[in-house]
N, C-alpha and C positions, 0 to 999 in steps of 0.2 A: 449321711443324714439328708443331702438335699435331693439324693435318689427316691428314698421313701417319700419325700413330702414331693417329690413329681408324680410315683404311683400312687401313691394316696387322690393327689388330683387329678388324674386321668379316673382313676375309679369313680370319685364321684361327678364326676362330667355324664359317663358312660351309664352308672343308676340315673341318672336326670334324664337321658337319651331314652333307655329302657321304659324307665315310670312313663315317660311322656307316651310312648307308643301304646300302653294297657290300654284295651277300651274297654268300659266298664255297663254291659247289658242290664239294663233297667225293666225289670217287669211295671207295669199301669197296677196302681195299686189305688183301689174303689174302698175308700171311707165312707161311700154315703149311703153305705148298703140298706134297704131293706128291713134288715135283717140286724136284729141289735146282739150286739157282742160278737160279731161275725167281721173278719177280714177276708176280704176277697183280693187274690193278686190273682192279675193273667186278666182274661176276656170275661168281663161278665156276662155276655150273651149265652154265654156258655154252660152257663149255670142254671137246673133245672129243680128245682125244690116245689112238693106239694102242698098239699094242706095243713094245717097245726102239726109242724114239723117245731121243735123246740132246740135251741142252742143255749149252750150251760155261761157261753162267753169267752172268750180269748181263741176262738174257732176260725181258723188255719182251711179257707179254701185255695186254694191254690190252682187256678182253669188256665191251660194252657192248651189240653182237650176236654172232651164232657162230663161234667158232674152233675148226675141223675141222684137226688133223694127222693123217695118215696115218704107218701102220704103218713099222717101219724108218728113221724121217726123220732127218736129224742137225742142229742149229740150235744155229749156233757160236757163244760169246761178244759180248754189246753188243747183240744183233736185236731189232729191234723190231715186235711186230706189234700191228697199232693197226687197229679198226674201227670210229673216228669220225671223222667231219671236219665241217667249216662250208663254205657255201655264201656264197663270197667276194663274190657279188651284191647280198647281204643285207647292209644297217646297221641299228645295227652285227652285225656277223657273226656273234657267239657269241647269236644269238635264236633259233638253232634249229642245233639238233646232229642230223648224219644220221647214222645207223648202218647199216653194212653188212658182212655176213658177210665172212670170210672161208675158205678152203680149202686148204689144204697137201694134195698127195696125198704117197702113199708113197715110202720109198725116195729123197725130196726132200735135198738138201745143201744148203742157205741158208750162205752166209758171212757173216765176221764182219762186224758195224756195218752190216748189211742192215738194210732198213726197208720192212715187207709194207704197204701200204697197205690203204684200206677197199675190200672189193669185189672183191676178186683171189682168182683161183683157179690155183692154181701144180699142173699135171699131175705123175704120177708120172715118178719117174726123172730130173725135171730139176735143176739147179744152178743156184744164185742166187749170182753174184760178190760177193765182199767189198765193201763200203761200195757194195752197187746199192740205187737206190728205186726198187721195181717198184707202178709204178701201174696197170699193164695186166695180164692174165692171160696166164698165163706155158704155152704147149702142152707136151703130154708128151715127154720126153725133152730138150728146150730148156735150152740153156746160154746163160743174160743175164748180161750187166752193165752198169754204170754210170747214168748220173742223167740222165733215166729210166732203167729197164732196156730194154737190147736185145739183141734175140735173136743171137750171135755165129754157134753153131751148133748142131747138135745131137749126141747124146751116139751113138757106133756100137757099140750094142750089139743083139745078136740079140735078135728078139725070144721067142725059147725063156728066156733067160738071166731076162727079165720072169715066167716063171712059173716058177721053180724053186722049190720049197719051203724052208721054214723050215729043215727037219731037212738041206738038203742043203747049207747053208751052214758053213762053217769052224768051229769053237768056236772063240772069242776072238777076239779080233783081233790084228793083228801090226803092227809098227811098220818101218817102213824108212826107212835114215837114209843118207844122201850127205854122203859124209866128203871133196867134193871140190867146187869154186866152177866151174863151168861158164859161161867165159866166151866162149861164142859162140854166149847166153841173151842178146841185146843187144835192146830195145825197138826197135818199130818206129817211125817217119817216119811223117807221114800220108800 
């Protein structure tokens, strides 16, 4: 009995020894962004956002390398854009952190609980589906979704409509609401 209650106590000597040596890497995490409903960890110099660019809230930048949004883009509630990852080959894994840019062009609609991975360049005018992980780069006008993201189709829009000016666009926006359940809206079969 008083075997056990010595290895018992060397045990927890040795976790105290252990826990003490963890050091625990702290990202700079920017509250006073800009930018409302937007968290930014990492470097905010790094962060490049244009003109009436819109955030839905609870928006996950995370700059440890470059994050370019283009002008016009709208990135809905929950998204997550992250420009770091581990290289799963390596033990243990967290011994080296890659960082790679990422790209949002203009005029982009990311939906919600989206998650930009490192490395991706998402074209103008494309659509990122709700809860898609787009690990590849996403061509201009391309509508992905899902986990990974994949390309469904593309967006048919002229390309005159791609270069219309600021001043030629609507004041405000406007809301349109369907006050009726459309049910023969039925999911497809594979």
């Amino acid at each position: 009995m008083i075997f056990f209650r010595i290895v018992e106590r060397i045990r927890s000597i040795l976790r105290g020894l252990l826990l003490k040596s963890v050091t625990i890497r702290h990202e700079e995490v920017v509250d006073d962004s800009n930018y409302k409903g937007v968290k930014i960890i990492g470097d905010q110099s790094l962060i490049s956002i244009g003109d009436s660019v819109s955030f839905g809230g609870n928006v996950i930048l995370f700059a440890n390398a470059q994050i370019s949004i283009g002008d016009h883009s709208m990135i809905s509630i929950n998204v997550v854009i992250h420009t770091s990852t581990h290289d799963y080959n390596n033990h243990p894994m967290w011994i080296e952190r890659i960082d790679k840019p990422i790209k949002i062009g203009k005029h982009v609609w990311i939906g919600v609980g989206a998650i930009i991975s490192p490395g991706v360049t998402i074209g103008d005018f494309s659509v990122i589906g709700a809860g898609s992980v787009v690990v590849s780069n996403v061509p201009e006008r391309a509508i992905v979704a899902g986990n990974p993201a994949r390309i469904i189709k593309y967006r048919n829009i002229e390309k005159e409509k791609f270069q219309l000016p600021v001043e030629k666009y609507p004041i405000g926006s406007f809301i349109s609401k369907q006050t009726f359940i459309d049910e023969t809206n039925i999911c497809k079969t594979k």
